[in-house]
DSSP file (Angstrom, degrees, kcal/mol; ACC not computed):
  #  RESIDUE AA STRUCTURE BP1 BP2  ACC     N-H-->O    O-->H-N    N-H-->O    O-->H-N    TCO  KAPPA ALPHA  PHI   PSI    X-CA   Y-CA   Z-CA
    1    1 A X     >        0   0    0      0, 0.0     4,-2.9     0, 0.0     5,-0.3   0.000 360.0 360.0 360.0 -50.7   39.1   86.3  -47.8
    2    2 A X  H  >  +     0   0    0      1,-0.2     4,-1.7     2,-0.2     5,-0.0   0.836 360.0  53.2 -73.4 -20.8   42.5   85.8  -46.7
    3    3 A X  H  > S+     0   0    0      2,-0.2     4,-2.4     3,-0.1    -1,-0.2   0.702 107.0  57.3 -80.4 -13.1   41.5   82.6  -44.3
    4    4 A X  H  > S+     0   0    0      2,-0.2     4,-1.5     3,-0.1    -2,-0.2   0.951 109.1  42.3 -58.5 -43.6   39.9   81.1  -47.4
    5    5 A X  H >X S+     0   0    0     -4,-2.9     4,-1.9     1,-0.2     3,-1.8   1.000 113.8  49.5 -69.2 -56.6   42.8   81.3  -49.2
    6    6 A X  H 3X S+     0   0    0     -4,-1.7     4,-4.0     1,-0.3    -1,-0.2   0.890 113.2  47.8 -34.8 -54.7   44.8   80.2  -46.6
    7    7 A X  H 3< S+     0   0    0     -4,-2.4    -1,-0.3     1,-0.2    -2,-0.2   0.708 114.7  44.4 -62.6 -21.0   42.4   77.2  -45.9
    8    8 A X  H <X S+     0   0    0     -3,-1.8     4,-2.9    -4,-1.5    -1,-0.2   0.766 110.9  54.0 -91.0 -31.4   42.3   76.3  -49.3
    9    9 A X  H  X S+     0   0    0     -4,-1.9     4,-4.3     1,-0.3    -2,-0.2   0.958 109.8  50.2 -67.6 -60.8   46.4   76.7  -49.9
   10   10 A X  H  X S+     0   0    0     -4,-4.0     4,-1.2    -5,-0.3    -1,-0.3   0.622 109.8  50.9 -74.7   3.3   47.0   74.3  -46.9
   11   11 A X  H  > S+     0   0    0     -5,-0.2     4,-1.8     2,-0.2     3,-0.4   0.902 106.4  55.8 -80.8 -52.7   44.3   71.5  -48.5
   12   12 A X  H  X S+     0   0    0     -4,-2.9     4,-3.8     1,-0.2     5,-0.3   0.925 107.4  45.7 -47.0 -37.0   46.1   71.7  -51.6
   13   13 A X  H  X S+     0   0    0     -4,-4.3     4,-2.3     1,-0.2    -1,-0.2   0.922 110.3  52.4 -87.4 -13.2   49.3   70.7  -49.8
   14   14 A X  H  X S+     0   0    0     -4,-1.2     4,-2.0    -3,-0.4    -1,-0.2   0.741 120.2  39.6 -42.4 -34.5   47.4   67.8  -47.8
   15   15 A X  H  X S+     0   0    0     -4,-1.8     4,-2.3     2,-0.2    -2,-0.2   0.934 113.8  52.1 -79.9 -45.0   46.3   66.7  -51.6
   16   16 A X  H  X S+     0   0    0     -4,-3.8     4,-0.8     2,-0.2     5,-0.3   0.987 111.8  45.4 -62.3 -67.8   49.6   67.5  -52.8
   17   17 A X  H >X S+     0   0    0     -4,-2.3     4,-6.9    -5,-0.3     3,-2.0   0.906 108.6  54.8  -5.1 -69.1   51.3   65.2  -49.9
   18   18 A X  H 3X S+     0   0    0     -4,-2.0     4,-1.5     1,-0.2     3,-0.3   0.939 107.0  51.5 -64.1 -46.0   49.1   62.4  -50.4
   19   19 A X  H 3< S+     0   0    0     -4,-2.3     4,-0.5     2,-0.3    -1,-0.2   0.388 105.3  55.2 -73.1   4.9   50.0   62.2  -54.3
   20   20 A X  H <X S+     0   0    0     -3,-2.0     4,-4.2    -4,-0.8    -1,-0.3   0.693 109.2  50.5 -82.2 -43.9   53.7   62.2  -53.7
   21   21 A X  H  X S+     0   0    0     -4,-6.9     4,-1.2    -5,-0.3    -2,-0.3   0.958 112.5  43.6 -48.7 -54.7   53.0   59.5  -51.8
   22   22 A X  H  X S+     0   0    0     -4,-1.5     4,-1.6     1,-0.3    -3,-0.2   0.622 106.3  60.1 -29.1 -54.3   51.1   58.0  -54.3
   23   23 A X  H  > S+     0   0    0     -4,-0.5     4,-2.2     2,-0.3     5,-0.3   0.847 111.2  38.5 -75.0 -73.3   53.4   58.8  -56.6
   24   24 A X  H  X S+     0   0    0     -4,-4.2     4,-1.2     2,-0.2    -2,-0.3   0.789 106.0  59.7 -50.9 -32.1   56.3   56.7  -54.7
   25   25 A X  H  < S+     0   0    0     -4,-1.2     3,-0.3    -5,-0.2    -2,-0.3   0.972 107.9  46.5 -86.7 -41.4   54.6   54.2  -53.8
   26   26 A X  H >X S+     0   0    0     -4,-1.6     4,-1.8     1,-0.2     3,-1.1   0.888 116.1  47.8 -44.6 -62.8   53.8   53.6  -58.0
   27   27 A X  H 3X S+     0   0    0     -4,-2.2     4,-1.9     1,-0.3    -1,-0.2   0.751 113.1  50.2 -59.3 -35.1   57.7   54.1  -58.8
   28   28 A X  H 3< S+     0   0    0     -4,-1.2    -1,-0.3    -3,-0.3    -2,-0.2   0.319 111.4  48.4-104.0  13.3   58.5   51.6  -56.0
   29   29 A X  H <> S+     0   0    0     -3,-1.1     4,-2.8     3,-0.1    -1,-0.2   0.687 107.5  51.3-118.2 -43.5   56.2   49.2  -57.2
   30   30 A X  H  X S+     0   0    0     -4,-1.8     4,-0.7     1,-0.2    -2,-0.2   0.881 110.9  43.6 -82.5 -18.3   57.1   49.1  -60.6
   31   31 A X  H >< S+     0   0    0     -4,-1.9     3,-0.5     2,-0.2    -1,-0.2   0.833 101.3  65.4 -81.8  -8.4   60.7   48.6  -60.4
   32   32 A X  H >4 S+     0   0    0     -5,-0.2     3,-2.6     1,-0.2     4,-0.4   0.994 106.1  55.0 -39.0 -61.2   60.0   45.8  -57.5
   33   33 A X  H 3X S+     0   0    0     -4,-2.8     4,-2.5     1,-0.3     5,-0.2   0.813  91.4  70.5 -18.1 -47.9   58.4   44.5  -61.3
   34   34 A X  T << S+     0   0    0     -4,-0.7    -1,-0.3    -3,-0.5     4,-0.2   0.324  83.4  69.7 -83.7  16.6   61.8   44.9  -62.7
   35   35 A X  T X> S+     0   0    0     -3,-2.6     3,-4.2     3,-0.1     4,-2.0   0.891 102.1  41.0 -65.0 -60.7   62.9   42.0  -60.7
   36   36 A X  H >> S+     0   0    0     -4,-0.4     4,-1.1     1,-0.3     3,-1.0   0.892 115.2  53.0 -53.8 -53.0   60.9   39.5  -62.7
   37   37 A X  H 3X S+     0   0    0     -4,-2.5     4,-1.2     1,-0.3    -1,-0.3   0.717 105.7  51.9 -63.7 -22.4   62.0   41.5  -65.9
   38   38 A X  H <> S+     0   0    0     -3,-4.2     4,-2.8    -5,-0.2    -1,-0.3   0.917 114.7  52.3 -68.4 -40.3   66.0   41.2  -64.8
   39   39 A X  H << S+     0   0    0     -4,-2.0    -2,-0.3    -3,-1.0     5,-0.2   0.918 108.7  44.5 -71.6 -53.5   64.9   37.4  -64.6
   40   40 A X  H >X S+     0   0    0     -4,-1.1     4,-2.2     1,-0.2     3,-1.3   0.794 110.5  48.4 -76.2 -21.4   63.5   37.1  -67.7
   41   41 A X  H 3X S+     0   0    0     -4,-1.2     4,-2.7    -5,-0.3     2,-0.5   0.978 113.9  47.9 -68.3 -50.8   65.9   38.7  -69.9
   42   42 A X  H 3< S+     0   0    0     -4,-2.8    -1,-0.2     1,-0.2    -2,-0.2   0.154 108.9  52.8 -90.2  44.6   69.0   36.8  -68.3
   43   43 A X  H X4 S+     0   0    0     -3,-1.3     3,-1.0    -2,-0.5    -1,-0.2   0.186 113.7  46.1-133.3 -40.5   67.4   33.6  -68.5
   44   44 A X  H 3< S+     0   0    0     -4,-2.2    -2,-0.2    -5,-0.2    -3,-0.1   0.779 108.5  57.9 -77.1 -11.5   66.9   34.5  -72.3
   45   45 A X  T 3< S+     0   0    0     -4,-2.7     2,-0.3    -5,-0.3    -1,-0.2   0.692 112.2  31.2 -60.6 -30.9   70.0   35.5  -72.5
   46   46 A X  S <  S-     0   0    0     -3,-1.0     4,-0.1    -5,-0.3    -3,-0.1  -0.646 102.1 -58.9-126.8 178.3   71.7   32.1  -71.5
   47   47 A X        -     0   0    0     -2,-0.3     3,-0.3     2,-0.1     4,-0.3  -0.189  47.9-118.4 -59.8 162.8   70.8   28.4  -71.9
   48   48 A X  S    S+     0   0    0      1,-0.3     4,-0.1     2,-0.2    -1,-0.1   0.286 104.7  74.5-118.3  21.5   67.9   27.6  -70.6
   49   49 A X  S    S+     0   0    0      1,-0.1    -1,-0.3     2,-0.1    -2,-0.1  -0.471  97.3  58.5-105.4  72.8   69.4   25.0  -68.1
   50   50 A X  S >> S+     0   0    0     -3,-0.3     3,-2.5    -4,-0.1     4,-1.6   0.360  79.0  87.9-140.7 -39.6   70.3   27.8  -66.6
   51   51 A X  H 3> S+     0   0    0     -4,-0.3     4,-1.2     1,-0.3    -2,-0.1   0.586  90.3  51.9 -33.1 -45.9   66.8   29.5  -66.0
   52   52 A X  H 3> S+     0   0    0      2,-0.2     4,-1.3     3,-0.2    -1,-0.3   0.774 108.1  48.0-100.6 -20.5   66.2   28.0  -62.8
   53   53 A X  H <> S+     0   0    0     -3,-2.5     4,-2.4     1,-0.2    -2,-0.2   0.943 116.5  48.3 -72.2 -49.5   69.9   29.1  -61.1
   54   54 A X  H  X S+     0   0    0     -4,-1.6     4,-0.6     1,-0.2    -2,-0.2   0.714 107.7  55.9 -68.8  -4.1   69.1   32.9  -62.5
   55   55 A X  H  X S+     0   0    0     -4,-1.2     4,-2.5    -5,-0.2     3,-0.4   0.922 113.8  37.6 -70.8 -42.0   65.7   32.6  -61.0
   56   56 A X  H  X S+     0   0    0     -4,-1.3     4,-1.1     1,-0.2    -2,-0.2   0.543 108.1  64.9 -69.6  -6.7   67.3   31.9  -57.7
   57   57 A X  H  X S+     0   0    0     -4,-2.4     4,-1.7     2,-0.2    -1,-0.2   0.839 107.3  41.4 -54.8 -43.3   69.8   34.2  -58.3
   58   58 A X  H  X S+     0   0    0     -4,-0.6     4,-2.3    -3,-0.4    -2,-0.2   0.898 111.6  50.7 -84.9 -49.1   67.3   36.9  -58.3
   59   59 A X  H  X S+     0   0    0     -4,-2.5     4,-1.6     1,-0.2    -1,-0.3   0.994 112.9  49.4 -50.0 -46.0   65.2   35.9  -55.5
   60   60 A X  H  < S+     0   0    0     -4,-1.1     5,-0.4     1,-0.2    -2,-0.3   0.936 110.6  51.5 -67.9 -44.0   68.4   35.6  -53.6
   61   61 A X  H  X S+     0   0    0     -4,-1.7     4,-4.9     1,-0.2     5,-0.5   0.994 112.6  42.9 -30.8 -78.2   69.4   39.1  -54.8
   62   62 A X  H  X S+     0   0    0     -4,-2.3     4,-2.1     3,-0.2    -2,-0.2   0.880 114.5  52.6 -49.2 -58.2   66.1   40.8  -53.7
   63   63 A X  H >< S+     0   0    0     -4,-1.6     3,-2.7     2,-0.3     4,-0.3   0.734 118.9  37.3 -39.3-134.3   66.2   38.8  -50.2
   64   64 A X  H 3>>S+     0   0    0      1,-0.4     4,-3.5     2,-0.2     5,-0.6   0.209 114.0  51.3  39.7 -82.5   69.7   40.0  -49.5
   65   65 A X  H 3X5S+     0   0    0     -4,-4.9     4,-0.8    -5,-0.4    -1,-0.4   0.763 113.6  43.5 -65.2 -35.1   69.6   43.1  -50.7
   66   66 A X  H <X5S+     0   0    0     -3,-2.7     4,-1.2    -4,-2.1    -1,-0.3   0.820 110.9  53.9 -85.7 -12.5   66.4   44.0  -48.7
   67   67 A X  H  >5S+     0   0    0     -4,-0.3     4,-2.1     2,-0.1    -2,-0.2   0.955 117.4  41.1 -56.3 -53.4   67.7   42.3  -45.3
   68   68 A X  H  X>S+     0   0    0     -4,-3.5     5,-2.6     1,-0.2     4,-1.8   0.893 109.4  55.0 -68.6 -43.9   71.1   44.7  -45.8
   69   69 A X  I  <XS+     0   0    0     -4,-0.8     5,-0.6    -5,-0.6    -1,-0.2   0.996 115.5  42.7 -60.9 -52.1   69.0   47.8  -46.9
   70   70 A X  I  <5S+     0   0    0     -4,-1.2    22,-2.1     1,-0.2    -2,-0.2   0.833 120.4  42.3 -44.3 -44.1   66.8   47.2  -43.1
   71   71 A X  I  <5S-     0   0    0     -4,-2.1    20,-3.4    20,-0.2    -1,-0.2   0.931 140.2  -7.3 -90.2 -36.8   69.6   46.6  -41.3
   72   72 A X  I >X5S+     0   0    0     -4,-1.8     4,-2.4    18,-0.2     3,-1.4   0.622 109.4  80.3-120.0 -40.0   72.2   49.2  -42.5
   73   73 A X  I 34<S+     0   0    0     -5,-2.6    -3,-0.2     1,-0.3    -4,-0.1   0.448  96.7  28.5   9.7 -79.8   70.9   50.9  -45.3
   74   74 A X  T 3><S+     0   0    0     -5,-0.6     4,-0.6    15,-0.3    -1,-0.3   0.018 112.7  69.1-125.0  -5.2   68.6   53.6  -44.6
   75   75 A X  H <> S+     0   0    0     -3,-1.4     4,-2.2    -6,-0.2    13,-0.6   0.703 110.2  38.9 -93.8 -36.6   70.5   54.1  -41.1
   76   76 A X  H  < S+     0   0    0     -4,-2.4    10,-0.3     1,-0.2    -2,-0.2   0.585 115.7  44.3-120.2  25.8   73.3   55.3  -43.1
   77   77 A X  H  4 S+     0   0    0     -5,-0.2    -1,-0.2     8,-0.1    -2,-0.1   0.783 131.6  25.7 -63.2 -62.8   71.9   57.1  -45.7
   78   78 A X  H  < S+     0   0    0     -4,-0.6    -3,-0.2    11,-0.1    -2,-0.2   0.801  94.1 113.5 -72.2 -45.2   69.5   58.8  -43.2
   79   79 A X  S  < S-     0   0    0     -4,-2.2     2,-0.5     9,-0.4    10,-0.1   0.397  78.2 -88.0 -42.6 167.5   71.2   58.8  -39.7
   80   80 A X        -     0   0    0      2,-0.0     7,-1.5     1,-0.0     2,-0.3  -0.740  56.5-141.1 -65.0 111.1   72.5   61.3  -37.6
   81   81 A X  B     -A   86   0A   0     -2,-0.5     2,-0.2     5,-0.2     5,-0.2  -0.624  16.3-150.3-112.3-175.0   76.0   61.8  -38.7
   82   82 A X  S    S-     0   0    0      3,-2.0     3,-0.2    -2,-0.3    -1,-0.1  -0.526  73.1 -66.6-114.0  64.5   79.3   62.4  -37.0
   83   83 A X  S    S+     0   0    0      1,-0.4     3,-0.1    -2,-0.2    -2,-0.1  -0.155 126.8  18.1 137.0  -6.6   81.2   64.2  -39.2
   84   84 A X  S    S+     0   0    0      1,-0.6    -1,-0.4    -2,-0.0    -3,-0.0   0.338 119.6  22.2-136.7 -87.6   81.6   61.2  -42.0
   85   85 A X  S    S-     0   0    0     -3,-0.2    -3,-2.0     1,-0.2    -1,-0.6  -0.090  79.2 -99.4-122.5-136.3   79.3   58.7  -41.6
   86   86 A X  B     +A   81   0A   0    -10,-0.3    -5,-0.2    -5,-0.2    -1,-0.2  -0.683  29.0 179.1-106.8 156.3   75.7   58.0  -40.0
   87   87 A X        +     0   0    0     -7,-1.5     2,-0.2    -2,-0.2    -1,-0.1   0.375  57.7  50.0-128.2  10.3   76.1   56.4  -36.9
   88   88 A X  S    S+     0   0    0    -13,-0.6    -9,-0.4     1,-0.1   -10,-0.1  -0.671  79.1  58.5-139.0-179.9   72.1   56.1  -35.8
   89   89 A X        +     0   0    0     -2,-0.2   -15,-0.3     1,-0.2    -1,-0.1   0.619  66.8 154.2  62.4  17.9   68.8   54.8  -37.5
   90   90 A X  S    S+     0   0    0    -15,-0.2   -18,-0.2     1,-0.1    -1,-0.2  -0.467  70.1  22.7 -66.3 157.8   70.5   51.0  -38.1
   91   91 A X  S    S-     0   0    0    -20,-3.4     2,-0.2     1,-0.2   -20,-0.2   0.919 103.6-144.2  43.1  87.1   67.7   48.4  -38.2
   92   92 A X        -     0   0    0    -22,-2.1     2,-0.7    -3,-0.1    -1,-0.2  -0.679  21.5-159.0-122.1 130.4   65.2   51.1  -39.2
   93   93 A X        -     0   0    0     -2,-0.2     5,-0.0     1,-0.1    -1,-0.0  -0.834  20.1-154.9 -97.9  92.5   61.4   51.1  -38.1
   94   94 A X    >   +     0   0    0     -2,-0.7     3,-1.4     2,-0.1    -1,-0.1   0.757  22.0 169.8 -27.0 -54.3   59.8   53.4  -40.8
   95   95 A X  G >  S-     0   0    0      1,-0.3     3,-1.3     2,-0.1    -1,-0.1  -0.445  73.8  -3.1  52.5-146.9   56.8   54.8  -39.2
   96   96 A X  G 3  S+     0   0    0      1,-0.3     3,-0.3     2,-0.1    -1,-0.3   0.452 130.0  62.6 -69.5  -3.0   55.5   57.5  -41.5
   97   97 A X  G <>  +     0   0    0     -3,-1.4     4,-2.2     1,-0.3    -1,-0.3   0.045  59.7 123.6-124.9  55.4   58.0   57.3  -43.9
   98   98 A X  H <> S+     0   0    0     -3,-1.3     4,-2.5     1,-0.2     5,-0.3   0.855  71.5  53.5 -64.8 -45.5   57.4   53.8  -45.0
   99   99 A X  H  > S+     0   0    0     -3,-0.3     4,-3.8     2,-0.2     5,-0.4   0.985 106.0  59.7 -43.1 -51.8   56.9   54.6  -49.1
  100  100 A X  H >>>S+     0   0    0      1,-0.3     4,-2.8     2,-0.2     3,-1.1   0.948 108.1  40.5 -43.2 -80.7   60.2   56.3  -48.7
  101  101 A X  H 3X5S+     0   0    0     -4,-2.2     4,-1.0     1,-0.3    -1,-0.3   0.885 112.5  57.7 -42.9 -49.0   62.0   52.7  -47.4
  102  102 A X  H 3X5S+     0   0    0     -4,-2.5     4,-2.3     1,-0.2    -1,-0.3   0.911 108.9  40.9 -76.0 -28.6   60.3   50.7  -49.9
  103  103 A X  H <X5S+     0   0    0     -4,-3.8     4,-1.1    -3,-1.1    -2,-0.3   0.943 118.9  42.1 -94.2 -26.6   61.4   52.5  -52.8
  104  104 A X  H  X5S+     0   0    0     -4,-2.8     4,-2.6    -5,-0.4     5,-0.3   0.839 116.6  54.5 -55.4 -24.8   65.0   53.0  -51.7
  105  105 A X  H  X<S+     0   0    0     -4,-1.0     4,-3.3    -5,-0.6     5,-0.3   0.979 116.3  35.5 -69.9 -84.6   64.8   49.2  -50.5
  106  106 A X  H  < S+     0   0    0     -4,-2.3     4,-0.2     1,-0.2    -1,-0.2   0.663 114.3  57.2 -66.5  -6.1   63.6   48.0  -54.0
  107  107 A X  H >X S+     0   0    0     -4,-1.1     3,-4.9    -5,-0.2     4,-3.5   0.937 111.2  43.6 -70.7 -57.6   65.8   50.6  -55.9
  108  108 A X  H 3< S+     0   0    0     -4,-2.6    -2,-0.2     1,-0.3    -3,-0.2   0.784 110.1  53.1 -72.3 -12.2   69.1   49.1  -54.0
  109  109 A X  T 3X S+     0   0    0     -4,-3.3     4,-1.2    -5,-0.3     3,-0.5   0.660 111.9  53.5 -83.7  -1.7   68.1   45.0  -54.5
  110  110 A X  H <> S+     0   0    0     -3,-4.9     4,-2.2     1,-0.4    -2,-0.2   0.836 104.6  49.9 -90.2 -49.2   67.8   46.3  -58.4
  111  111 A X  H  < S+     0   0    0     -4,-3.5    -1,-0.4     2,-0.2    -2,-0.2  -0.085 113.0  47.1 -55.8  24.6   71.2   47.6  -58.4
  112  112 A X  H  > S+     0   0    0     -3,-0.5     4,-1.7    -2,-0.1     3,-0.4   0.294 110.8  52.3 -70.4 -58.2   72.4   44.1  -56.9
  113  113 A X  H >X S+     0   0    0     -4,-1.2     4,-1.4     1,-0.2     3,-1.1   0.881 110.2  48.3 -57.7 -79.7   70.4   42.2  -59.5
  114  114 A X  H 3< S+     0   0    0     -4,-2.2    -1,-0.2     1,-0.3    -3,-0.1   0.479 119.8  38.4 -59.8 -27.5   72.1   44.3  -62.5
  115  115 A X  H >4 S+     0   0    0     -3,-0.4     3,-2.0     1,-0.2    -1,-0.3   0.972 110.2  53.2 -40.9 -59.3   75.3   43.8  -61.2
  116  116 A X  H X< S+     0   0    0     -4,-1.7     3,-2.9    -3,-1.1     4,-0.3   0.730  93.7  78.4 -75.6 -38.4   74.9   40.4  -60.1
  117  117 A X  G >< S+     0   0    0     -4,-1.4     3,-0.7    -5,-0.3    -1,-0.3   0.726  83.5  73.6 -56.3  -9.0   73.5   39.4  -64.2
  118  118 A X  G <  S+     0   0    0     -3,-2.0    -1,-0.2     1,-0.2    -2,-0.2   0.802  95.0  42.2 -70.0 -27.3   77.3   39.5  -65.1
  119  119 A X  G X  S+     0   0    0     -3,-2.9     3,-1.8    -4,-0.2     4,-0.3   0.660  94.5 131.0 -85.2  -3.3   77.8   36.2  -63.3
  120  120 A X  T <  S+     0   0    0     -3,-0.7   -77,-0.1     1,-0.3    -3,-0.0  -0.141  79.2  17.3 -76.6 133.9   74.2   34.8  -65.1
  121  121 A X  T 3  S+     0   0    0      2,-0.2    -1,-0.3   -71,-0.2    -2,-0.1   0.147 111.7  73.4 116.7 -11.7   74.9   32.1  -66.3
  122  122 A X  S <  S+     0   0    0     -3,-1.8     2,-0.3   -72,-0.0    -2,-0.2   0.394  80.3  83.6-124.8   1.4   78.3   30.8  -64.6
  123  123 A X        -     0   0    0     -4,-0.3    -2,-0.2   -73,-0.1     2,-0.2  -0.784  62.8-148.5 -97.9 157.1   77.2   30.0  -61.6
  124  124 A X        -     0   0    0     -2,-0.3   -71,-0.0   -71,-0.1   -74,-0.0  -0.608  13.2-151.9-119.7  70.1   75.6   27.0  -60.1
  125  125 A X        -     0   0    0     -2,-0.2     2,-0.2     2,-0.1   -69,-0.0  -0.130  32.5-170.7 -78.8 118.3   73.1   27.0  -57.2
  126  126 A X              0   0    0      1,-0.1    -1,-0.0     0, 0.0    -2,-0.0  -0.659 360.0 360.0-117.1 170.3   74.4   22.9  -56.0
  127  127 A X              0   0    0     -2,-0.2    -1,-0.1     0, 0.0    -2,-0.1   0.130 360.0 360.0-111.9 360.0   71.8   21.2  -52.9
């Protein structure tokens, strides 16, 4: 009786696992979404010769913000630290806890975009 339960307690927390994953990986997907949605609101927001600098705005945002997240990011969120801050896990190779990095990843390029919609419209992207 008591290895049934046992056997059955640790499958629930294999089930349980995979649907936190799941779970993240759903959260991290739909604000990745909430780029396009920053783009369309501050391109209806402004003039619409403007649409095509806040489009690049955004890409550029998202690009940015997930190079910087890779490189420093999650090293110092995560690292080992030395009494302030983390001093290990720069340039970060995920391995199992890759949902984790994509949704911190796409959370901190969404904080860049909503700041960054204060300049929409007053900038110029020039070639």
């Amino acid at each position: 009786m008591t290895n049934y339960f046992i056997s059955n307690l640790l499958s629930f927390v294999e089930v349980n696992d995979d649907f936190t994953i799941l779970w993240i990986l759903l959260s991290g997907i739909l604000v990745f979404f909430m780029q396009a949605g920053f783009t369309l609101v501050e391109s209806g927001f402004t003039r619409s010769k403007n649409a095509v600098n806040i489009s690049m705005k955004n890409i550029l945002d998202i690009s940015v913000g997930t190079i910087s997240f890779w490189a420093l990011g999650y090293g110092l969120m995560y690292g080992d630290t030395n009494g302030f801050i983390a001093t290990s896990g720069l340039f970060f190779n995920p391995g199992d806890g890759a949902h984790d990095v994509f949704f911190q990843t796409v959370f901190c390029a969404t904080a860049a975009t909503i700041v960054s919609g204060a300049i929409a419209g007053r900038t110029k992207y020039t070639t």
